[in-house]
Steps between C-alpha positions, in 0.01 A plus 500: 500500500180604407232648811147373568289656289168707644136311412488532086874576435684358194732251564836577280377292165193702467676834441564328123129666440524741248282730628712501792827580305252776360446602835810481644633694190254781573508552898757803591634692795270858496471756757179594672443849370427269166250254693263776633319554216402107496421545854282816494302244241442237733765242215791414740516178690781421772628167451703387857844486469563130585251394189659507121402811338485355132358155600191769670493663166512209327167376674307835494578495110387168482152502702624270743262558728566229754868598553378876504295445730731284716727838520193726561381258796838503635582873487814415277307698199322813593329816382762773567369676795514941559737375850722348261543736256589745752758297628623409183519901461666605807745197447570458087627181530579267210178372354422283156194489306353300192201596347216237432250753381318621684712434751804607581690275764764646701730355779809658722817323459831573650770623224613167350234246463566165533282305312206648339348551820 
């Protein structure tokens, strides 16, 4: 059974995109020794872990700028703050990332993903 999506989500039928499948193909599991340098450069945004990673790719990629800015507006898609990436130091939990240059888009995740949230 499939969860109510956040403002902006894909439903199931629009993942068929092939950007997305693009995407989806290019977002990995990476540690975050290998996400300072992006951060020291001001190119990492934190996507909220309840939102789709890829379909938030997808629209950055894209120029959406409504449904961007439906995620900015509701905190679900931020600039990666220096608080966070000390916790995300002290902690090293799982994170994922895609890069839409120039961004790269990162999200923590618990060990076996679900969907492609």
């Amino acid at each position: 059974m499939m969860a109510l999506l956040p403002i902006g989500e894909f439903s199931m039928t629009d993942t068929t995109n092939p950007l997305y499948a693009k995407l989806l193909g290019e977002t990995a599991r990476i540690g975050w020794e290998e996400l300072q340098p992006f951060f020291a450069r001001g190119a990492l945004l934190w996507v909220a872990g309840e939102v789709d990673l890829v379909a938030v790719a997808l629209a950055v990629a894209e120029d959406d700028q409504p449904r961007v800015a439906a995620w900015l507006t509701g905190g679900h898609l931020v600039k990666l703050e220096e608080t966070r990436a000390e916790d995300l130091l002290a902690r090293r939990p799982p994170l994922w990332a895609v890069v839409v240059a120039p961004w790269v888009l990162v999200q923590e995740r618990g060990e076996a993903p679900g969907l492609h949230r």
